[in-house]
Backbone as a ProteinNet text record, in pm:
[ID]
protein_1_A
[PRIMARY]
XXXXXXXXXXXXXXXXXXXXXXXXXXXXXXXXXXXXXXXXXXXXXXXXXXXXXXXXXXXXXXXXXXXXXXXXXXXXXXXXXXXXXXXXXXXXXXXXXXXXXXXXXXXXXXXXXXXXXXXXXXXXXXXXXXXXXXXXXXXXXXXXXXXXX
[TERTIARY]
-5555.9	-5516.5	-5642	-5618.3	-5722.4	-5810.2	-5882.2	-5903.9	-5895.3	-5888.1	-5899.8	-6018.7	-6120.8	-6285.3	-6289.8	-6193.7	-6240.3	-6187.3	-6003.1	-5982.1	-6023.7	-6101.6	-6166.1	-6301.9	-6327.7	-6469.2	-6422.2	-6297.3	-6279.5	-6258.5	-6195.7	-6143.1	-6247.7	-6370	-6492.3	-6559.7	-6571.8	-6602.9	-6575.7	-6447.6	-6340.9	-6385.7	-6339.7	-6428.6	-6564.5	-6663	-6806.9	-6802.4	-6721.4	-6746.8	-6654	-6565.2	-6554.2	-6623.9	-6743.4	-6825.5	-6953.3	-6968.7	-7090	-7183.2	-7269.6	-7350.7	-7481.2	-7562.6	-7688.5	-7631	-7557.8	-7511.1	-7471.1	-7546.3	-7493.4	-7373.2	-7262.2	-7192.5	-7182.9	-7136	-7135.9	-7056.5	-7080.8	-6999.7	-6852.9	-6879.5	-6779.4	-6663.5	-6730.9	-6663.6	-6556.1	-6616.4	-6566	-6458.6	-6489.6	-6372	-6258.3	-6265.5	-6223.6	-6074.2	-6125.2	-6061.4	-5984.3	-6005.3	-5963.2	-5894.9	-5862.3	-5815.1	-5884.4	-6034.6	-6064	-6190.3	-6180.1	-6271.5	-6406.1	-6487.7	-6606.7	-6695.5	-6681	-6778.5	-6728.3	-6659.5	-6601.8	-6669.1	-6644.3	-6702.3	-6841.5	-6941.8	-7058.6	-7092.8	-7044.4	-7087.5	-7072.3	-6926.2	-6868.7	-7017.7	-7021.8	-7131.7	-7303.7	-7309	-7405.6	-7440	-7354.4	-7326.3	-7348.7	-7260.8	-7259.3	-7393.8	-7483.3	-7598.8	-7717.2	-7696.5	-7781.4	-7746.3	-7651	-7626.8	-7690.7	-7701.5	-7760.5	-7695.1	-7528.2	-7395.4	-7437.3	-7539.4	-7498.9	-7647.1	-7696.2	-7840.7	-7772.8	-7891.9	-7841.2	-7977.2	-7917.4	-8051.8	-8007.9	-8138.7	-8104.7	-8179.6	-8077.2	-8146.4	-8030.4	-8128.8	-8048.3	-8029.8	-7923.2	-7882.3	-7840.7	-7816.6	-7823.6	-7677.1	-7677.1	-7531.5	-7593.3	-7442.7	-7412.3	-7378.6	-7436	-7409.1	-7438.9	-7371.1	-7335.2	-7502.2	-7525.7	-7656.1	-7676.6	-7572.6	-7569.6	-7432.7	-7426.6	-7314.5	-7170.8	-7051.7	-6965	-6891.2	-6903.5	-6901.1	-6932.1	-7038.3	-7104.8	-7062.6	-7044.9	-7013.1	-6858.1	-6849.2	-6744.3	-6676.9	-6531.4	-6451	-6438	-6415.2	-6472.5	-6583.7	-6680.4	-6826.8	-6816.5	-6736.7	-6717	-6633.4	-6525.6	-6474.8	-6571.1	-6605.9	-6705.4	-6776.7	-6843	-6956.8	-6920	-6791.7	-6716.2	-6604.8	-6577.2	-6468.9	-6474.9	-6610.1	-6665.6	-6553.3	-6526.2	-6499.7	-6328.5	-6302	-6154.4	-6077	-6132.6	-6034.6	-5943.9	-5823.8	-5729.9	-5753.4	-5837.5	-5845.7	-5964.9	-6068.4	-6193.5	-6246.7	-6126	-6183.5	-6150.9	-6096.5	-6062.9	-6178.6	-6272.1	-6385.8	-6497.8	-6511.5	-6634.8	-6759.6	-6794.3	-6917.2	-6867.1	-6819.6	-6824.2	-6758	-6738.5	-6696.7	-6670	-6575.8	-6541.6	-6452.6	-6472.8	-6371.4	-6245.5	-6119.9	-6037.8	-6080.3	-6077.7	-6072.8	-5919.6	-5799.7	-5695.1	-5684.6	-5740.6	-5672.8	-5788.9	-5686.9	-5730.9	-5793	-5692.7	-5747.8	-5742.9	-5839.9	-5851.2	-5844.5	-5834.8	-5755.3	-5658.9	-5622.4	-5438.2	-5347.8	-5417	-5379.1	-5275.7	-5187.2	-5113.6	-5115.2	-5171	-5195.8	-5302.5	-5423.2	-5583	-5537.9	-5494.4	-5447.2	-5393	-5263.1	-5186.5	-5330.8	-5405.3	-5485.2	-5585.4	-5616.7	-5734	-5685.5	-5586.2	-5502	-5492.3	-5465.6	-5416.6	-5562	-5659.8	-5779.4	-5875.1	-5833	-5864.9	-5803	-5677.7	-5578	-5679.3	-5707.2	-5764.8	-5873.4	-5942.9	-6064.2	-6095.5	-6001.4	-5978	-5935.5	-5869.9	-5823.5	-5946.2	-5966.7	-6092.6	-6214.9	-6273.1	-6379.7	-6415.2	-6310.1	-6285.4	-6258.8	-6260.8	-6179.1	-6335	-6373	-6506.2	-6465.6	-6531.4	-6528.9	-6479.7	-6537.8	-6466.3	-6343.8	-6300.8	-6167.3	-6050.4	-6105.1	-6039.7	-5992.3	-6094.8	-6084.8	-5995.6	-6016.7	-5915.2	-5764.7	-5729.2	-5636.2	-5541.6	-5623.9	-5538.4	-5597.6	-5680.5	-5704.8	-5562	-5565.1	-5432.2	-5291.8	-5290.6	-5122.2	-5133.6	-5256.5	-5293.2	-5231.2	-5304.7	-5266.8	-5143.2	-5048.2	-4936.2	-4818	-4877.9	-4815.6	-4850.5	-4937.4	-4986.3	-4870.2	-4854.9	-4720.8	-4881.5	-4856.6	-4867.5	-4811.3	-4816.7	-4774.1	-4819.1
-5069.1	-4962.1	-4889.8	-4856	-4778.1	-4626.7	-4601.5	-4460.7	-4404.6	-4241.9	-4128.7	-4152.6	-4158.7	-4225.6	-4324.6	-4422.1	-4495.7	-4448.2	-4429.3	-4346.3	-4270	-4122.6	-4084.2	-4118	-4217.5	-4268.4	-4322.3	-4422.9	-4489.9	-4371.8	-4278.5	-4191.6	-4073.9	-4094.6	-4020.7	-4133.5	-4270	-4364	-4367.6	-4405.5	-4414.7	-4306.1	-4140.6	-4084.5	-4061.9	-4127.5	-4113.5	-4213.7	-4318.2	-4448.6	-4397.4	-4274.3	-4250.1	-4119.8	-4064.3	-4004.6	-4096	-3988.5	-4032.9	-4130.7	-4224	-4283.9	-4174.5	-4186.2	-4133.4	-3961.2	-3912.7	-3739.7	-3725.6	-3692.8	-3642.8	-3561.3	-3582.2	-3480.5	-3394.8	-3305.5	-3187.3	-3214.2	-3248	-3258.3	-3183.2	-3025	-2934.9	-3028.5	-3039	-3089	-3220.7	-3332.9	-3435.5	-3402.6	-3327.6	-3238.3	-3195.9	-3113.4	-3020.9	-3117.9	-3185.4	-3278.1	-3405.3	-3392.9	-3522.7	-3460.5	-3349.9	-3333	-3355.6	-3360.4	-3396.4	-3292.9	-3259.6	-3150.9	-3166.9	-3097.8	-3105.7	-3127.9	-3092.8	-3126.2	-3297.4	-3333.9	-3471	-3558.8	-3497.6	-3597.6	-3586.3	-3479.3	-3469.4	-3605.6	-3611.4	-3721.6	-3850	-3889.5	-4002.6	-4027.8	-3956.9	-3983.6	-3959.5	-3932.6	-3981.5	-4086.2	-4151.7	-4299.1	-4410.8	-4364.7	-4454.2	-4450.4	-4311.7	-4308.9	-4427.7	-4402.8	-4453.9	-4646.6	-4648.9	-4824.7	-4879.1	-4743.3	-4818.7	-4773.4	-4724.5	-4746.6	-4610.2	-4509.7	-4380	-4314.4	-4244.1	-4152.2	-4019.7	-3961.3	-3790.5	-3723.6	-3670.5	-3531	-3397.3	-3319.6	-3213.1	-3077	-2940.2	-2856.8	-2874.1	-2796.1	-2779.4	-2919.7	-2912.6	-3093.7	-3162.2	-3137.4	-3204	-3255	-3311.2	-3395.8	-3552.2	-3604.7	-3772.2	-3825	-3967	-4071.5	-4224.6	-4287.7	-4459.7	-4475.4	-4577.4	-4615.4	-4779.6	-4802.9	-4928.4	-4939.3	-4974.5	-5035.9	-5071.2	-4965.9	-4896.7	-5153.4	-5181	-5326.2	-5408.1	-5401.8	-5488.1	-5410.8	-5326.5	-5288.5	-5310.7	-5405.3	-5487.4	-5348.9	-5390.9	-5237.5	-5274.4	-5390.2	-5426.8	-5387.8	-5429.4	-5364.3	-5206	-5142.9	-4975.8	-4964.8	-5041.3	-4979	-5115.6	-5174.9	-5224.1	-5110.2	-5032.8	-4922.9	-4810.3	-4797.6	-4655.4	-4746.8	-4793	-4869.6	-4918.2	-5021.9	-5136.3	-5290.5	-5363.8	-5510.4	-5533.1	-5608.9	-5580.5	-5627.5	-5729.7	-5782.5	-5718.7	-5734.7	-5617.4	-5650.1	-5744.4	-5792.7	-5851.1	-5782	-5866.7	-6042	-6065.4	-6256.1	-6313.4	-6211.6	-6289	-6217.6	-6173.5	-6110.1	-6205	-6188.7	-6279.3	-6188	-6094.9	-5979.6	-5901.2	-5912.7	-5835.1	-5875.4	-6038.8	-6110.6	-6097.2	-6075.3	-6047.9	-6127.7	-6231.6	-6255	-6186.1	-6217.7	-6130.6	-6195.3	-6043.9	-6077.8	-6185.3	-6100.1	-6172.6	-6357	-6375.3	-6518.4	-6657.2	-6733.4	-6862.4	-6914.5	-7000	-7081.9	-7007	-6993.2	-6927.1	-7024.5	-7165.3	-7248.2	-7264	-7258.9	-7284.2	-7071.3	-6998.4	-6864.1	-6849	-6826.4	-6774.9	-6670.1	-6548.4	-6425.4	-6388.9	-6479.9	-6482.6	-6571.9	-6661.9	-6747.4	-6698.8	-6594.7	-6527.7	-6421.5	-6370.7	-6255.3	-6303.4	-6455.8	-6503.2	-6538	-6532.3	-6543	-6412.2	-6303.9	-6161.3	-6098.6	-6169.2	-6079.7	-6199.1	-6294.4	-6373.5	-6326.2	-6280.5	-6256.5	-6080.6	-6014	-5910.7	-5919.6	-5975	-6017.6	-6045.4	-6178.8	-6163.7	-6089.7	-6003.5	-5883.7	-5803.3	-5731.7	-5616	-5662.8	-5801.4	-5865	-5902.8	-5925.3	-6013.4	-5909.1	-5775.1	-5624.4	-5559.2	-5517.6	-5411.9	-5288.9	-5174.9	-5028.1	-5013.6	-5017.2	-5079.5	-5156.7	-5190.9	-5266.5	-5168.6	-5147.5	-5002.8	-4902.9	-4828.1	-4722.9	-4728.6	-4862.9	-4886.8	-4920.9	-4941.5	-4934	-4819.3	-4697.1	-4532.3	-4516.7	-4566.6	-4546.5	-4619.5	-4741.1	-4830.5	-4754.8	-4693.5	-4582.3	-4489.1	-4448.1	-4274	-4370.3	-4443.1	-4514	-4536.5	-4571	-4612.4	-4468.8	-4369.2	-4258.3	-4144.2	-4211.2	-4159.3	-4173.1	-4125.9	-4121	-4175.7	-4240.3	-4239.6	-4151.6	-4071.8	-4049.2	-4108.4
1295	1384.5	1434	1537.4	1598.4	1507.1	1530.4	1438.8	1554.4	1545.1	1637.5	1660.7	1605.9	1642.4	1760.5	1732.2	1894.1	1945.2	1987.3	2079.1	2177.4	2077.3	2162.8	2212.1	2121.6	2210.9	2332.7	2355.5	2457.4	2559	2523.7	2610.7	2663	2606.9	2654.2	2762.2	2700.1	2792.1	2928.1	2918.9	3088.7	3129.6	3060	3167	3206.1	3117.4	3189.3	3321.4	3284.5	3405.3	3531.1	3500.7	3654.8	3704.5	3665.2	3669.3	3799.6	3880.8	3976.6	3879.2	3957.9	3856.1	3839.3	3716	3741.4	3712.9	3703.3	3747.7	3514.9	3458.1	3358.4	3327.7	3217	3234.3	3107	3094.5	3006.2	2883.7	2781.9	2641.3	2613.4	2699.7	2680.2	2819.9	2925.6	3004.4	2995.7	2925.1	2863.5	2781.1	2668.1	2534.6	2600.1	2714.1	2760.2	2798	2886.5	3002.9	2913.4	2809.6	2724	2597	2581.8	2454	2361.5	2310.3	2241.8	2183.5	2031.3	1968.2	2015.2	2022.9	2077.4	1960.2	1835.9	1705.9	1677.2	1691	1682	1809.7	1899.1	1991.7	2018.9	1983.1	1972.5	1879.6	1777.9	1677.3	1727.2	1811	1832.9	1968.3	2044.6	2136.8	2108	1963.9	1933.5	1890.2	1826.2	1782.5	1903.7	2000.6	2179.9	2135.6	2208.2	2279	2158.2	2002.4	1935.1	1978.6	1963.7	2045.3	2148.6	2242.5	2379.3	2456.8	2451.3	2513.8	2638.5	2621.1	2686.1	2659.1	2778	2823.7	2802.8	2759.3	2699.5	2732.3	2807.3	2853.5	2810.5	2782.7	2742.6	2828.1	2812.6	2938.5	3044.9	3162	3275	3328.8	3394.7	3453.5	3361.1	3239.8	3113.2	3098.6	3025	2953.4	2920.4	2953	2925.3	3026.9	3017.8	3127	3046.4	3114	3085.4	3096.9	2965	2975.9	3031.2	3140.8	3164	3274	3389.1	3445.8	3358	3397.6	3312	3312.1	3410	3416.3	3338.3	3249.8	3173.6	3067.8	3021.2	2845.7	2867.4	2763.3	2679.4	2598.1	2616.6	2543.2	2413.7	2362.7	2216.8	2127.6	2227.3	2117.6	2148	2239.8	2186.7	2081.5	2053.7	1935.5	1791.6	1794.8	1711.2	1652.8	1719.9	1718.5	1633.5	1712.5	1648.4	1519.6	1526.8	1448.7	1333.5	1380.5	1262.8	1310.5	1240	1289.7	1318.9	1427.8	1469.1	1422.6	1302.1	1222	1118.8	1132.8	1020.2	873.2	820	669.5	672.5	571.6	584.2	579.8	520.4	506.5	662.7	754.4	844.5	969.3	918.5	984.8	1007.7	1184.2	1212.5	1154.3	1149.2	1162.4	1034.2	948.4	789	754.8	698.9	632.2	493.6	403.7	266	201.7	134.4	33.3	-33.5	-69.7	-70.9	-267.9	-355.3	-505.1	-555.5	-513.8	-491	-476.2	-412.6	-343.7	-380.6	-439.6	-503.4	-412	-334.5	-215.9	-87.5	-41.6	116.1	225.5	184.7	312.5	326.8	204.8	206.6	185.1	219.1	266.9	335.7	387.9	527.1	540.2	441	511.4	601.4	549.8	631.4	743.7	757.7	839.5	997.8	962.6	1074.7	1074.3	986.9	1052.5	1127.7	1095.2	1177.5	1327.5	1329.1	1461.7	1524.4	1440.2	1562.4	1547.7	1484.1	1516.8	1661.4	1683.6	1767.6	1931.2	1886.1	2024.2	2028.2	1932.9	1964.3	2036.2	1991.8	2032.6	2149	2197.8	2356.4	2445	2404.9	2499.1	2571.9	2435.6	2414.2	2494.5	2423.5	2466.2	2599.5	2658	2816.8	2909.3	2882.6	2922.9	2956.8	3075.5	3058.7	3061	3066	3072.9	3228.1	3324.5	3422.1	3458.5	3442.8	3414.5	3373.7	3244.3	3136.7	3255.7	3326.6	3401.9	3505.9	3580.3	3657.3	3674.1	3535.5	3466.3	3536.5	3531.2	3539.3	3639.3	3761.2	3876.4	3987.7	3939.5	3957.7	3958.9	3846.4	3797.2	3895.5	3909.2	4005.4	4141.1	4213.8	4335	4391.5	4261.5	4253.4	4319.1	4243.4	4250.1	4433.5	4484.2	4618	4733	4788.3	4924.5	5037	5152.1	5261.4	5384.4	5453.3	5559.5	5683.1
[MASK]
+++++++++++++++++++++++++++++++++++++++++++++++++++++++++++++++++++++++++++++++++++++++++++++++++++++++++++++++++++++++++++++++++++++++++++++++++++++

């Protein structure tokens, strides 16, 4: 399951990527606009920025911005970051792989088995999905909802 940690990381994300490019934005501003605590998301976006994921200036003009084309970051390796590995049971983890103490044979499993499967279908979702993509998601719904005259 998701933690409130990615969540709102994702949900700080989408909105930096519909943010001007290059234009920092304000931490309080982000919180504000997202429901989301500002001592919590200070941390969650320090984590981004230490990845690579996000530029942080400080001072006047100051805030956060995408440290990379909201296009190219994969919505997977954001919740990787904030998350840790998307697999729901460690033996079925590509990137923190664990033996279960429990279980004799791990080929003949069917619990690692079905998890190596819904962490595969995860995988493709998330992985194949950019930040971009994500955003447009609720740009798409907004559109939907517009009248013409």
């Amino acid at each position: 399951m998701l933690t409130k940690k990615g969540k709102y990381g994702l949900k700080a994300m989408v909105h930096l990527a519909g943010a001007e490019p290059g234009r920092p934005m304000l931490i309080n501003e982000i919180a504000e606009q997202n429901g989301i605590p500002k001592k919590f998301l200070d941390t969650i976006l320090g984590e981004l920025r230490n990845a690579g994921l996000l530029h942080s200036k400080k001072g006047k003009g100051g805030g956060y911005s995408l440290g990379r084309p909201a296009s190219e970051i994969r919505v997977g390796h954001i919740i990787r970051i904030l998350d840790g590995p998307l697999a729901p049971i460690a033996c079925a983890s590509k990137t923190a792989y664990q033996r279960c103490d429990d279980c004799t044979d791990e080929k003949q499993c069917s619990v690692r088995m079905m998890m190596l499967e819904v962490r595969q279908a995860i995988s493709t979702v998330l992985d194949n999905r950019s930040l971009a993509e994500m955003r447009a998601l609720t740009d798409a719904d907004a559109l939907a909802f517009m009248y013409q005259i």
